[in-house]
N, CA, C and O atoms as a CHARMM CRD file, in Angstrom:
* protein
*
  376
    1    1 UNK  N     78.87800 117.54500 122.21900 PROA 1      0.00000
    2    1 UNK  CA    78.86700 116.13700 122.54300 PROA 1      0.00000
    3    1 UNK  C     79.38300 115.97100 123.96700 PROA 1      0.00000
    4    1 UNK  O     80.37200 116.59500 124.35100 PROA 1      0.00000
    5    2 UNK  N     78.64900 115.05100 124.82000 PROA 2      0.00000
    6    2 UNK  CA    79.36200 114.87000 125.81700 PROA 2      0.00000
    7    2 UNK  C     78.87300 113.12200 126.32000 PROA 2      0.00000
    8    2 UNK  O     77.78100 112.56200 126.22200 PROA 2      0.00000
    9    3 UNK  N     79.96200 112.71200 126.77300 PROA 3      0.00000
   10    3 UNK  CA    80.19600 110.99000 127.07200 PROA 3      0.00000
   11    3 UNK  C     79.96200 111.43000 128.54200 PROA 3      0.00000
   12    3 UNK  O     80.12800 112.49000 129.14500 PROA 3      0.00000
   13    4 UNK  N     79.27600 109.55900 129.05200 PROA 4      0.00000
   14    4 UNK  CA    78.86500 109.52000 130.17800 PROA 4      0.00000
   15    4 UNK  C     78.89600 108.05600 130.10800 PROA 4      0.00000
   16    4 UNK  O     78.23500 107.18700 129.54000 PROA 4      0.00000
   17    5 UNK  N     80.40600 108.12800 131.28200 PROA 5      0.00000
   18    5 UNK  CA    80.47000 106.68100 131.20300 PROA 5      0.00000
   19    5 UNK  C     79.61600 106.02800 132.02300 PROA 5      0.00000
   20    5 UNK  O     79.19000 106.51800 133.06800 PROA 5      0.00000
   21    6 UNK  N     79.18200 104.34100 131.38500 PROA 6      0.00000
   22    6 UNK  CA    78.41700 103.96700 132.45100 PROA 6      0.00000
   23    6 UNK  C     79.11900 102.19000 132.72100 PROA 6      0.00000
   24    6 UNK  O     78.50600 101.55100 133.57600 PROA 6      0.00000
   25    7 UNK  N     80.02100 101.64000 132.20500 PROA 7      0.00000
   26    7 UNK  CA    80.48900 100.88500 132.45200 PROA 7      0.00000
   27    7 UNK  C     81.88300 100.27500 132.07000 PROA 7      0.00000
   28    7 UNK  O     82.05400  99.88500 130.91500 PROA 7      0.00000
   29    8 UNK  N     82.60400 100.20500 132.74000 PROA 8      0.00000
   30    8 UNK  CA    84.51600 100.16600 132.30300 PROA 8      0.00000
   31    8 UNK  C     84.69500  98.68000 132.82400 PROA 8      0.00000
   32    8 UNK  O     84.14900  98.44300 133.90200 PROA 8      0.00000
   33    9 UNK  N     85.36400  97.67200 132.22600 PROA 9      0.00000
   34    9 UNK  CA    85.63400  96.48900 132.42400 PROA 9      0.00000
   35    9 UNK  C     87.16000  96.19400 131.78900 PROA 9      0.00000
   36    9 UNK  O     87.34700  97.08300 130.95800 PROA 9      0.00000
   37   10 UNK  N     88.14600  95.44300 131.83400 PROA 10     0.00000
   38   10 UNK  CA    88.68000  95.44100 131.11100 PROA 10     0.00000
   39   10 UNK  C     88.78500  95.07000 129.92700 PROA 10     0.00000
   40   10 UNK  O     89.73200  95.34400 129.19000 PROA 10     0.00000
   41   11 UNK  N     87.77500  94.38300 129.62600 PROA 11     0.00000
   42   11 UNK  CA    87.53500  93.99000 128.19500 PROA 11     0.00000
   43   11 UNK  C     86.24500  95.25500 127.58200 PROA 11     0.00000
   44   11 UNK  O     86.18200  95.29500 126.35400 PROA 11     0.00000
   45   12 UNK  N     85.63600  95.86500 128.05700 PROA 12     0.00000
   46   12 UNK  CA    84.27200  96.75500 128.15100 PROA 12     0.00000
   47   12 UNK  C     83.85800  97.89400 128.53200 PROA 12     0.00000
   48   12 UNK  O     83.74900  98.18300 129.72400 PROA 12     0.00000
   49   13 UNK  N     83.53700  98.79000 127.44800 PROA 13     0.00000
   50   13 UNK  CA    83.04900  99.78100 128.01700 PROA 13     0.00000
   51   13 UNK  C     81.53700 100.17600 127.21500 PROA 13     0.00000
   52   13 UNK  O     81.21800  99.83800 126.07600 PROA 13     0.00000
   53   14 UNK  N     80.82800 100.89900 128.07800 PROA 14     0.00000
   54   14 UNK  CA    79.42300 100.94700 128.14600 PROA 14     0.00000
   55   14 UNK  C     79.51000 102.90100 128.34100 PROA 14     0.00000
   56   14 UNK  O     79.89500 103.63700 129.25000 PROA 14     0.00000
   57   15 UNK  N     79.18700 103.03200 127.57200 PROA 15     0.00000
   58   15 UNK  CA    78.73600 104.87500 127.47400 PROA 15     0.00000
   59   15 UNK  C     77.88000 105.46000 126.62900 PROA 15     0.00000
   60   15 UNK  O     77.51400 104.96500 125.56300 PROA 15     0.00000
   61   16 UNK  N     77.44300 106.80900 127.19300 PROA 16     0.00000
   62   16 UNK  CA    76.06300 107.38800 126.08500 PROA 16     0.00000
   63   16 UNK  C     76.91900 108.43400 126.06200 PROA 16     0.00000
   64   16 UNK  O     77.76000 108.96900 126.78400 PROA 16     0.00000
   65   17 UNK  N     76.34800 108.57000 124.82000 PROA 17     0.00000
   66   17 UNK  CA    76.95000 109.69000 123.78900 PROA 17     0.00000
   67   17 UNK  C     75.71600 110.96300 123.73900 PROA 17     0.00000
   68   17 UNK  O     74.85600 110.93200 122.85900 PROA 17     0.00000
   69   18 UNK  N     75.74800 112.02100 124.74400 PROA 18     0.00000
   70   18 UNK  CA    74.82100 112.94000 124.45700 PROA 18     0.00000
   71   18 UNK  C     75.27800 113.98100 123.27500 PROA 18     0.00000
   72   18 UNK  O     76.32900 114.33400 122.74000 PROA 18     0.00000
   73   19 UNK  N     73.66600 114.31000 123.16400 PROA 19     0.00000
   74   19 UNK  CA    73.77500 115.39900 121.78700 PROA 19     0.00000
   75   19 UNK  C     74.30500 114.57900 120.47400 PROA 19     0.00000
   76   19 UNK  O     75.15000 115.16100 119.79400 PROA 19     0.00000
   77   20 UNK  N     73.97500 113.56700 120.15200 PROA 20     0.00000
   78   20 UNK  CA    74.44500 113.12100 118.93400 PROA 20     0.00000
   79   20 UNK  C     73.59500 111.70600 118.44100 PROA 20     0.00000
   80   20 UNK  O     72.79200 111.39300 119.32000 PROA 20     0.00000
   81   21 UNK  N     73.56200 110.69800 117.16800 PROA 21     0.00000
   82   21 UNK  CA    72.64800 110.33800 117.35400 PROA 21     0.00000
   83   21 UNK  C     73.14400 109.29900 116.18100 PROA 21     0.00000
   84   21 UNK  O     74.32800 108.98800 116.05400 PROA 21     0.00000
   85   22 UNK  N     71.82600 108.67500 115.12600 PROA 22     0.00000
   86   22 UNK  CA    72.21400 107.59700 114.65900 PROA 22     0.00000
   87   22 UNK  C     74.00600 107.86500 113.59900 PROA 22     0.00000
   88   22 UNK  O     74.92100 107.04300 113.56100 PROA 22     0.00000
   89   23 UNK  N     73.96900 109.45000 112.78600 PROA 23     0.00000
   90   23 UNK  CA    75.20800 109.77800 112.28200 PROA 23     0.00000
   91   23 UNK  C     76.13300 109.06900 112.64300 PROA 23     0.00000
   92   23 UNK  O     76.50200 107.94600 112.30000 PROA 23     0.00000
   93   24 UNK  N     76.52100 109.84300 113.41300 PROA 24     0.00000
   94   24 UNK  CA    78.05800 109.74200 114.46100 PROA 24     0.00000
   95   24 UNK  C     77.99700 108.09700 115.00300 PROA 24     0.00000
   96   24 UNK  O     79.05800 107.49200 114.84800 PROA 24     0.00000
   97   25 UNK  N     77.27300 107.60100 115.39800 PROA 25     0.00000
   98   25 UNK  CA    77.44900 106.42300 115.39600 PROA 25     0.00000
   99   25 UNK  C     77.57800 105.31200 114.95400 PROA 25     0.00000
  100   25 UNK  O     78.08300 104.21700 115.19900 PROA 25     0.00000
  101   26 UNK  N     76.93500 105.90700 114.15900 PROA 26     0.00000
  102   26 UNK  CA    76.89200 104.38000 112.78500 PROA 26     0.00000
  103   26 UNK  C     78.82200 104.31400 112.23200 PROA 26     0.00000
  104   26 UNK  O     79.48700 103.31900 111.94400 PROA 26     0.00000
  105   27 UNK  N     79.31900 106.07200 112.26600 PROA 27     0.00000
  106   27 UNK  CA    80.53100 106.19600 111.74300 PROA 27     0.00000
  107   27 UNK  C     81.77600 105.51500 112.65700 PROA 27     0.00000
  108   27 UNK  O     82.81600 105.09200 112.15300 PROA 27     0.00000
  109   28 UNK  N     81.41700 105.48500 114.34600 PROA 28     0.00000
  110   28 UNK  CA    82.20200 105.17900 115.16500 PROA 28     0.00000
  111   28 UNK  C     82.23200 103.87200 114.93300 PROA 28     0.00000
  112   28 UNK  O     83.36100 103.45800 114.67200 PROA 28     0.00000
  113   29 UNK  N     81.20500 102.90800 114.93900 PROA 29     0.00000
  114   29 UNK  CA    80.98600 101.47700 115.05800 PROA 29     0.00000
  115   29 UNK  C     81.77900 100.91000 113.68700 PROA 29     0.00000
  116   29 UNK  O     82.58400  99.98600 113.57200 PROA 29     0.00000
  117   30 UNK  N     81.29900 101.71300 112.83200 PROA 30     0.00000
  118   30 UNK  CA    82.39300 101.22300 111.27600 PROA 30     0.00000
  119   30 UNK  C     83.57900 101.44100 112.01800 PROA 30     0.00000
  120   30 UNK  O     83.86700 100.55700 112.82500 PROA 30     0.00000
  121   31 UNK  N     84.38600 102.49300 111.91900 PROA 31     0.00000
  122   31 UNK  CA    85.58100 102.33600 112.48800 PROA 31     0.00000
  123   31 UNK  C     85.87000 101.18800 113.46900 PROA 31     0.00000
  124   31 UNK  O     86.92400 100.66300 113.10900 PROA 31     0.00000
  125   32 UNK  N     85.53300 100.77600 114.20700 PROA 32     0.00000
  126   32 UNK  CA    85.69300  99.76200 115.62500 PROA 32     0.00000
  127   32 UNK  C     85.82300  98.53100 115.08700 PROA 32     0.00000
  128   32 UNK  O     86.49200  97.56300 115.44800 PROA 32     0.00000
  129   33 UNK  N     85.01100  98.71800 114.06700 PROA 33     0.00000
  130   33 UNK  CA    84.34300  96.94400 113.66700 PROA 33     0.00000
  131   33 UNK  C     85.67000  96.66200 112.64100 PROA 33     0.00000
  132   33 UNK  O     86.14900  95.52800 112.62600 PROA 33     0.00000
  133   34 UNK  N     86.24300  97.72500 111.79000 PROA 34     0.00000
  134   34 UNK  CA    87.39800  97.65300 111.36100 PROA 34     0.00000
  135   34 UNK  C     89.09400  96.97800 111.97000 PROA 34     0.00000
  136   34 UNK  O     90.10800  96.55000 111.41800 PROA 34     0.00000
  137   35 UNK  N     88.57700  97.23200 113.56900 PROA 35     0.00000
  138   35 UNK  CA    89.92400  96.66500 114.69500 PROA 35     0.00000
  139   35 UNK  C     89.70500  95.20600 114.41900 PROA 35     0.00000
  140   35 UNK  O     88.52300  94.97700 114.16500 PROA 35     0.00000
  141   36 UNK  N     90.36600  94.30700 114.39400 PROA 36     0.00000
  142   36 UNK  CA    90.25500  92.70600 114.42900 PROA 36     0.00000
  143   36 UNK  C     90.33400  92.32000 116.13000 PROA 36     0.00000
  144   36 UNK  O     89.93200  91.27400 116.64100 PROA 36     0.00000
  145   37 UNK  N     90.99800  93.53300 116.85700 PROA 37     0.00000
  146   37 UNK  CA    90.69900  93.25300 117.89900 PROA 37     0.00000
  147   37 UNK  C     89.19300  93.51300 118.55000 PROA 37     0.00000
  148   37 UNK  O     88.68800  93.13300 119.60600 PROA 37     0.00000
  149   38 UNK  N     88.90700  93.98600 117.91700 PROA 38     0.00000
  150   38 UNK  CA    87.14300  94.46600 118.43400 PROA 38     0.00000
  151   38 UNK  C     86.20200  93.20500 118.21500 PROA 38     0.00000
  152   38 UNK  O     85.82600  92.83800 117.10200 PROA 38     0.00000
  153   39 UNK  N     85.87100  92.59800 119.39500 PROA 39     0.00000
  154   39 UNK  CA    85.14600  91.69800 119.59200 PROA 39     0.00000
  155   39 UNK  C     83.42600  92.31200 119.08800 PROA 39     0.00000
  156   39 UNK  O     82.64900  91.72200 118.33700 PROA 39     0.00000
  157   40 UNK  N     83.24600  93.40600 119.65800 PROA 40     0.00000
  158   40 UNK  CA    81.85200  93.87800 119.51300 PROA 40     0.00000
  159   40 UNK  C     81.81000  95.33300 119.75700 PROA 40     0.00000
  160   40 UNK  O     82.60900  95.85700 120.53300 PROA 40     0.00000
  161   41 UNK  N     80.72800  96.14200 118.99700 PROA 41     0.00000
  162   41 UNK  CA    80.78000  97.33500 118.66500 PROA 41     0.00000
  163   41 UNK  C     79.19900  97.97900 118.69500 PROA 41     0.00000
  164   41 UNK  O     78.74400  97.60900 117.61300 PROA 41     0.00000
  165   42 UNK  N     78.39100  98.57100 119.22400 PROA 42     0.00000
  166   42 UNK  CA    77.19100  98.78800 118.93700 PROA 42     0.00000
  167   42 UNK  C     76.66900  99.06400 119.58000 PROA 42     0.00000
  168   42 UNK  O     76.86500  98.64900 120.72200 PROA 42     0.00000
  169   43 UNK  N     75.67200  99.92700 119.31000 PROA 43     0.00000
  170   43 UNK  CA    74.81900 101.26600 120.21500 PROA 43     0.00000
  171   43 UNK  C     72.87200 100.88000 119.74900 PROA 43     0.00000
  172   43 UNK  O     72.33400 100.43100 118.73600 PROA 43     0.00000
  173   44 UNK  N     72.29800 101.39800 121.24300 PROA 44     0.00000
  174   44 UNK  CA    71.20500 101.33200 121.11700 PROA 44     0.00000
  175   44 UNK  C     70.56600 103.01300 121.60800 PROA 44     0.00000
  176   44 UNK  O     70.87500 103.49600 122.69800 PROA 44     0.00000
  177   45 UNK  N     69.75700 103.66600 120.72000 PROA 45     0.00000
  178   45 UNK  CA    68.69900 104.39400 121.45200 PROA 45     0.00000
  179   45 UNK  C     67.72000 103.97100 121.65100 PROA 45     0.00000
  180   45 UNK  O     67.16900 103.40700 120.70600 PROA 45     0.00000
  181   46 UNK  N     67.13700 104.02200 122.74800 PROA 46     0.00000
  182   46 UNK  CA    66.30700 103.65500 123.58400 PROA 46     0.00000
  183   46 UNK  C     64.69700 104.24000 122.77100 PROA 46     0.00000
  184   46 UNK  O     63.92400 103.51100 122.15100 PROA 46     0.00000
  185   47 UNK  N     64.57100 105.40600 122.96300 PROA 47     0.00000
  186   47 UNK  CA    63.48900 106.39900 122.02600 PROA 47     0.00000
  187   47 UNK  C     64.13800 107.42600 121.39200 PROA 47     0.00000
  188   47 UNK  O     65.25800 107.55200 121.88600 PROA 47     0.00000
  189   48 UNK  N     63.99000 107.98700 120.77000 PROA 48     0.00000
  190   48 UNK  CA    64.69400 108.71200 119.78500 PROA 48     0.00000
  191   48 UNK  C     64.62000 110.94100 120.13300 PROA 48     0.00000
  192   48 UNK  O     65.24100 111.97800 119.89900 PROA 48     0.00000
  193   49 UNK  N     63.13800 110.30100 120.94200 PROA 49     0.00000
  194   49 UNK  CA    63.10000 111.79200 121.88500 PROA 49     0.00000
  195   49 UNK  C     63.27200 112.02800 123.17600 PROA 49     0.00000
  196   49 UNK  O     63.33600 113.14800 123.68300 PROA 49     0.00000
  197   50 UNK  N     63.34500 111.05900 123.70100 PROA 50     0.00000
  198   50 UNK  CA    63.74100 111.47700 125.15400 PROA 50     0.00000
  199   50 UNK  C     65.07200 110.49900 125.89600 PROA 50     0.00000
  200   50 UNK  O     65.37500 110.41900 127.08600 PROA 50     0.00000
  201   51 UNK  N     65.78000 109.73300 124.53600 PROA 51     0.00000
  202   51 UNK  CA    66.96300 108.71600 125.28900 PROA 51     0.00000
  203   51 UNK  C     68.22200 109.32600 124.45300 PROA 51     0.00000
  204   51 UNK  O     67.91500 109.89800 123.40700 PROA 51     0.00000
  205   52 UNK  N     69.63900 109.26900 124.80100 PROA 52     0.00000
  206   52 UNK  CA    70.44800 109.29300 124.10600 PROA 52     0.00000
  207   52 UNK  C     71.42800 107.90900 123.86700 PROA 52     0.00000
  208   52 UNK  O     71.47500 106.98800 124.68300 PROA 52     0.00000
  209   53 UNK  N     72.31000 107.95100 122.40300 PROA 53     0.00000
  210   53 UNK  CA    72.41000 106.30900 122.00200 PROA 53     0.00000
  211   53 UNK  C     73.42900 106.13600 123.36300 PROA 53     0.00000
  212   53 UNK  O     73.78900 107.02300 124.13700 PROA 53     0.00000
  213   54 UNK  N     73.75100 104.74100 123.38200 PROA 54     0.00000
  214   54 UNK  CA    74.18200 103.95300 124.01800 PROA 54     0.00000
  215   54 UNK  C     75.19000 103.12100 123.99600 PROA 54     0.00000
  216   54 UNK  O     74.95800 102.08800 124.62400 PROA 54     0.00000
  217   55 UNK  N     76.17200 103.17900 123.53500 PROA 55     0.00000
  218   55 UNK  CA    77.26000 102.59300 122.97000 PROA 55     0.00000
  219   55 UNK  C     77.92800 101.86100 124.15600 PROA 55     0.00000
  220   55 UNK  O     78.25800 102.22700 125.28500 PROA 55     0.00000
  221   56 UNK  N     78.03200 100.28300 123.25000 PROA 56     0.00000
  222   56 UNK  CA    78.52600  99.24100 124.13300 PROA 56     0.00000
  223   56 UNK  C     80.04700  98.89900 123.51300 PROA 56     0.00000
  224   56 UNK  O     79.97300  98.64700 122.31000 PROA 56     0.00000
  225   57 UNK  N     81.04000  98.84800 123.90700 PROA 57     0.00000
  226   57 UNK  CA    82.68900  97.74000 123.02000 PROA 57     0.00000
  227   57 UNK  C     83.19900  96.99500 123.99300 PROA 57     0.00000
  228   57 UNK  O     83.43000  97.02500 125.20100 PROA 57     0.00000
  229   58 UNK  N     83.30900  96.22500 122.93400 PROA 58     0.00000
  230   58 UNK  CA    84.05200  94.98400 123.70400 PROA 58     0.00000
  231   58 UNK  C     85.27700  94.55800 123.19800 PROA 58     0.00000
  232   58 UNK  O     85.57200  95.12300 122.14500 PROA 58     0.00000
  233   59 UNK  N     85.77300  94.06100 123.44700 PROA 59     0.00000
  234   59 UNK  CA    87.60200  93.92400 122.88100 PROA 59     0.00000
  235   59 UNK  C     87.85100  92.43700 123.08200 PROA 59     0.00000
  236   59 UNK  O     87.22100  91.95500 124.02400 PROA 59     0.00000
  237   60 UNK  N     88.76200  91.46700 122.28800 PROA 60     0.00000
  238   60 UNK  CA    89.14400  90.36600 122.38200 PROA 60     0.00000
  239   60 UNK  C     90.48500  90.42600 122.92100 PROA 60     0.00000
  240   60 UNK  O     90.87600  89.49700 123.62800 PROA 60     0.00000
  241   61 UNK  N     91.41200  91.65000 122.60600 PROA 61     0.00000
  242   61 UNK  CA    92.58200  91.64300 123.27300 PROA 61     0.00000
  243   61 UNK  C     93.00200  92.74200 123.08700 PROA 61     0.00000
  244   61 UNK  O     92.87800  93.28900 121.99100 PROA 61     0.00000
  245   62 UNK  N     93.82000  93.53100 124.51100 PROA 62     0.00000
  246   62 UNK  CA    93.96800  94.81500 124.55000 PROA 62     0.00000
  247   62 UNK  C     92.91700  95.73600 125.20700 PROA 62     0.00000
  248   62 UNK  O     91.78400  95.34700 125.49000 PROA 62     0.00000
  249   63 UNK  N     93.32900  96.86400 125.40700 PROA 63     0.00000
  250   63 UNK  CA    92.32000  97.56600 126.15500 PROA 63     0.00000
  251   63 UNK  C     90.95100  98.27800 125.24600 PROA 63     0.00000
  252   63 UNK  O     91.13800  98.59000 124.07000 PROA 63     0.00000
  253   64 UNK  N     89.84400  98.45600 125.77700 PROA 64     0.00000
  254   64 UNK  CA    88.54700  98.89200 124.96400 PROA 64     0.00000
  255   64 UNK  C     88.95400 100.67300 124.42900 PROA 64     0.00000
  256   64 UNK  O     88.83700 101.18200 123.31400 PROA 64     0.00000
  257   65 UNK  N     89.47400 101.29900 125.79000 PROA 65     0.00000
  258   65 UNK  CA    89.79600 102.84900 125.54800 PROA 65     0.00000
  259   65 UNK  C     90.75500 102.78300 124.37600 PROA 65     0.00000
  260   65 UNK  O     90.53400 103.59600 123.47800 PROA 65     0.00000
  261   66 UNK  N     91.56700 102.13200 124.25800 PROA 66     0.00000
  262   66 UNK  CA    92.69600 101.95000 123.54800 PROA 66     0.00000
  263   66 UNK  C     91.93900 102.12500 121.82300 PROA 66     0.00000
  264   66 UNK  O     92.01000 103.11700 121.09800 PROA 66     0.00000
  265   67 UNK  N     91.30700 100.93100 121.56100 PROA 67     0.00000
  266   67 UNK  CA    90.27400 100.50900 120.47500 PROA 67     0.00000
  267   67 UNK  C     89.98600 101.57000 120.16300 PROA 67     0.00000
  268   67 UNK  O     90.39800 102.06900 119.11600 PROA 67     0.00000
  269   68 UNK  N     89.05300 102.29800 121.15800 PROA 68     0.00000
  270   68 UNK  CA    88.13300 103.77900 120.95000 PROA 68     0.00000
  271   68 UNK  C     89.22800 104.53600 120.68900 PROA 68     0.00000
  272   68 UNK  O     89.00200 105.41200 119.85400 PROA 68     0.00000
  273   69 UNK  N     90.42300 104.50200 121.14600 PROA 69     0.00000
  274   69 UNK  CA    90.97700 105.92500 120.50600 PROA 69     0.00000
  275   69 UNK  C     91.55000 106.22100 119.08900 PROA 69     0.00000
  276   69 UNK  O     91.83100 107.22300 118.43100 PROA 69     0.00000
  277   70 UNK  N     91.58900 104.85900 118.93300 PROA 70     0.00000
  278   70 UNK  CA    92.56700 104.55100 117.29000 PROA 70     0.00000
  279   70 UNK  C     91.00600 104.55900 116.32100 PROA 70     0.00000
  280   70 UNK  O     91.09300 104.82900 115.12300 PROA 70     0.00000
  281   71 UNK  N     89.67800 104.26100 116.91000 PROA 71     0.00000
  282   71 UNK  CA    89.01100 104.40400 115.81000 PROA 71     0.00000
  283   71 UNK  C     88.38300 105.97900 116.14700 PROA 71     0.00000
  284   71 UNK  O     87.28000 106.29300 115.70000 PROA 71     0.00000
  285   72 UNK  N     88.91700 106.60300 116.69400 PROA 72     0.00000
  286   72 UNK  CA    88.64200 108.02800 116.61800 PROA 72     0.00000
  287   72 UNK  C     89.77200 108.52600 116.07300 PROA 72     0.00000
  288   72 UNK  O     89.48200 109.71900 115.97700 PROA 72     0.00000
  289   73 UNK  N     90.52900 108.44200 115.78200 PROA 73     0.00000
  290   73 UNK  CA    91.93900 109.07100 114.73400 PROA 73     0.00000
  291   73 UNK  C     91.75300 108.46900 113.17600 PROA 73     0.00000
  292   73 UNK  O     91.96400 109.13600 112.16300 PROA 73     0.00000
  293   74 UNK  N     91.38500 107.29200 113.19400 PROA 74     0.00000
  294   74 UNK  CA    90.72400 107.01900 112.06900 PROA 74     0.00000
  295   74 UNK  C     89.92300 108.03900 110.91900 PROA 74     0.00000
  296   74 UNK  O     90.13500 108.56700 109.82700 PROA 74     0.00000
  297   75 UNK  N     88.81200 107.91800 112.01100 PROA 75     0.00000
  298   75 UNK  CA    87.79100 108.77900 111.54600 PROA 75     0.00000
  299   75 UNK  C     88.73200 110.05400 111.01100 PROA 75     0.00000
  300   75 UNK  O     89.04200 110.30400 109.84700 PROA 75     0.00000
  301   76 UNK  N     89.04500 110.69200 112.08100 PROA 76     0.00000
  302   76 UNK  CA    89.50000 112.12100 111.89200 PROA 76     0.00000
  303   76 UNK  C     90.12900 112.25700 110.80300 PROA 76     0.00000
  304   76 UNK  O     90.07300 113.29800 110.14900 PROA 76     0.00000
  305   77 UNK  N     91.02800 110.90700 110.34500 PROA 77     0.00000
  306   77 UNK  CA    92.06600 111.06100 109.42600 PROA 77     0.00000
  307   77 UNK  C     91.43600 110.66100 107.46200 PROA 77     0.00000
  308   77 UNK  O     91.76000 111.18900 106.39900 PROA 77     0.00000
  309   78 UNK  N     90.61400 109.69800 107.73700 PROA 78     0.00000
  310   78 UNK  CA    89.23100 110.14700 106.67100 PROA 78     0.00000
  311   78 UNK  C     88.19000 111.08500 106.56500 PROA 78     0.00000
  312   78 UNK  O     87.62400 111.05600 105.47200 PROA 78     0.00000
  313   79 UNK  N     87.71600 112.00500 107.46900 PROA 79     0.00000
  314   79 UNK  CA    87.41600 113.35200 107.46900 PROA 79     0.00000
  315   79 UNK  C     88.26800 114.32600 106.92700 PROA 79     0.00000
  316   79 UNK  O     87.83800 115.12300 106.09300 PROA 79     0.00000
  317   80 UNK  N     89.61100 114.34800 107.37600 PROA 80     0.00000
  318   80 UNK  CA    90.67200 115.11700 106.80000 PROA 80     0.00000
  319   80 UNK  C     90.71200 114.91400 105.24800 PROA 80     0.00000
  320   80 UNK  O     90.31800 115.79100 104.47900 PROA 80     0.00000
  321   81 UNK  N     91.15400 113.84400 104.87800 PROA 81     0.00000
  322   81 UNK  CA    90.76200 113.27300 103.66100 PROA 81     0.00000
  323   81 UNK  C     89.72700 113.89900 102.82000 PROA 81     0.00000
  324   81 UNK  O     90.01300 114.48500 101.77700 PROA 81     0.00000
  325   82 UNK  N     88.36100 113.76100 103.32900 PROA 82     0.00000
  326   82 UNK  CA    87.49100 113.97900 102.63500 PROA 82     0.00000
  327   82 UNK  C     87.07200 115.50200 102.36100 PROA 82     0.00000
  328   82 UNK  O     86.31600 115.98200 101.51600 PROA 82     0.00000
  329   83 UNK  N     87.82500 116.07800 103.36700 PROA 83     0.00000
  330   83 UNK  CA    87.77900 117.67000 103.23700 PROA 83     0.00000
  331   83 UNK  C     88.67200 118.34900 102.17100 PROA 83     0.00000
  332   83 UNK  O     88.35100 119.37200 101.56800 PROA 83     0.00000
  333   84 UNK  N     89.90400 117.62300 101.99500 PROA 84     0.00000
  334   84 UNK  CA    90.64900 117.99300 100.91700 PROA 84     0.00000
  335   84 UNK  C     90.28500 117.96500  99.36600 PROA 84     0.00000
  336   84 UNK  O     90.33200 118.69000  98.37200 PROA 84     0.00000
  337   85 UNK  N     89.70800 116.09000  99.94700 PROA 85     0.00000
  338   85 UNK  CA    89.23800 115.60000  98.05100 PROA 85     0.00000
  339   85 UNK  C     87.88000 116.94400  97.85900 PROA 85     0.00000
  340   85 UNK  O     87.98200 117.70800  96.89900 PROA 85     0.00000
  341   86 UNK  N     87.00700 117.05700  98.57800 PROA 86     0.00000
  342   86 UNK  CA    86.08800 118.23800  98.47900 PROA 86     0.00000
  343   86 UNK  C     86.75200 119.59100  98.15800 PROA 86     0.00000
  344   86 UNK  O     86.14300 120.23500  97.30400 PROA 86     0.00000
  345   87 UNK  N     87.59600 120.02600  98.53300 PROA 87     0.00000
  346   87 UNK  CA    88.28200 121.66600  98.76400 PROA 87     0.00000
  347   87 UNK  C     89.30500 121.42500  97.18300 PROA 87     0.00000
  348   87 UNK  O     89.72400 122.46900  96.68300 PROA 87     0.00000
  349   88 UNK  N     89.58900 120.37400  96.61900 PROA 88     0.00000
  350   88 UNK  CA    90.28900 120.16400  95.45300 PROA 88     0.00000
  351   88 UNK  C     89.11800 120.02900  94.58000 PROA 88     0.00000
  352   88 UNK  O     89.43300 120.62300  93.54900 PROA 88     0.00000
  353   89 UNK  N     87.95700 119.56900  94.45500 PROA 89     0.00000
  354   89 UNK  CA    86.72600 119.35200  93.55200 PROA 89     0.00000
  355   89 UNK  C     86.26000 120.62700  93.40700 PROA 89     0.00000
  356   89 UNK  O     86.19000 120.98400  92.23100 PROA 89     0.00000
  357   90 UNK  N     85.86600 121.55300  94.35100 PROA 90     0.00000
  358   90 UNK  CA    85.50600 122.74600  93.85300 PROA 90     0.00000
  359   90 UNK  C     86.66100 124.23800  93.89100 PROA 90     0.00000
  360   90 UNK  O     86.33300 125.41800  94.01800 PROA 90     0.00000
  361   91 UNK  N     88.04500 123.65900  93.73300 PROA 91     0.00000
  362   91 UNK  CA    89.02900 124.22000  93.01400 PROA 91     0.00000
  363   91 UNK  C     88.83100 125.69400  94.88300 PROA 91     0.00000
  364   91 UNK  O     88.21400 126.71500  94.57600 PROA 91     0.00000
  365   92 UNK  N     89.11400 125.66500  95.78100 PROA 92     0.00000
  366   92 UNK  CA    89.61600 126.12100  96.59600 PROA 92     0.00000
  367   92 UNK  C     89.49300 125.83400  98.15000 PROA 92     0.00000
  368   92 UNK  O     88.68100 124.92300  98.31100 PROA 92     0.00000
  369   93 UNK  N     90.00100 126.28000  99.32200 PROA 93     0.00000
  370   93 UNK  CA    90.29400 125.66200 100.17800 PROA 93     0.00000
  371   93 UNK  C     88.92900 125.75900 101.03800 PROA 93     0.00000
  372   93 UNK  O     88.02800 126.55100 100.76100 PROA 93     0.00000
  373   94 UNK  N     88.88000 124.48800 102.54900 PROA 94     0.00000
  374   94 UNK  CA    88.21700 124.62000 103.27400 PROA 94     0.00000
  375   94 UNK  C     88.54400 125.00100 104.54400 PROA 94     0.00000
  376   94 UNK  O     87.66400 125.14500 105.39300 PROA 94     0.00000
């Protein structure tokens, strides 16, 4: 994965997310949309073979990086989660 920022505001940021696609995004935007500070959350691909998505946030208060980082620990911390409840269902570790 690699980010490419394309617009920083203080309320806003605008970046594409290479190598990755509707997955990962749909999962980031849940997380975001979860902040009450998150004014707006949401990504466009352009074509699906030759664009990568596009992720726009916007923030009502507080910083946007800020937003993005707490709904990336999020994630991580329901991934963690879900690796355990899995590694306990089939009775050994992952």
């Amino acid at each position: 994965m690699e980010l490419k920022l394309l617009k920083h505001t203080d309320n806003t940021l605008v970046f594409e997310i290479r190598g990755e696609g509707h997955t990962f995004c749909q999962l980031l935007q849940g997380a975001l949309l979860k902040n009450p500070a998150v004014e707006m959350a949401g990504y466009d691909i352009p074509h699906p073979q030759v664009a990568h998505p596009v992720f726009t946030l916007r923030v009502r208060e507080g910083r946007p990086e800020e937003a993005l980082k707490a709904a990336v620990e999020e994630l991580r911390k329901q991934l963690e989660e879900f690796r355990v409840k899995f590694a306990e269902s089939w009775g050994r570790s992952c």
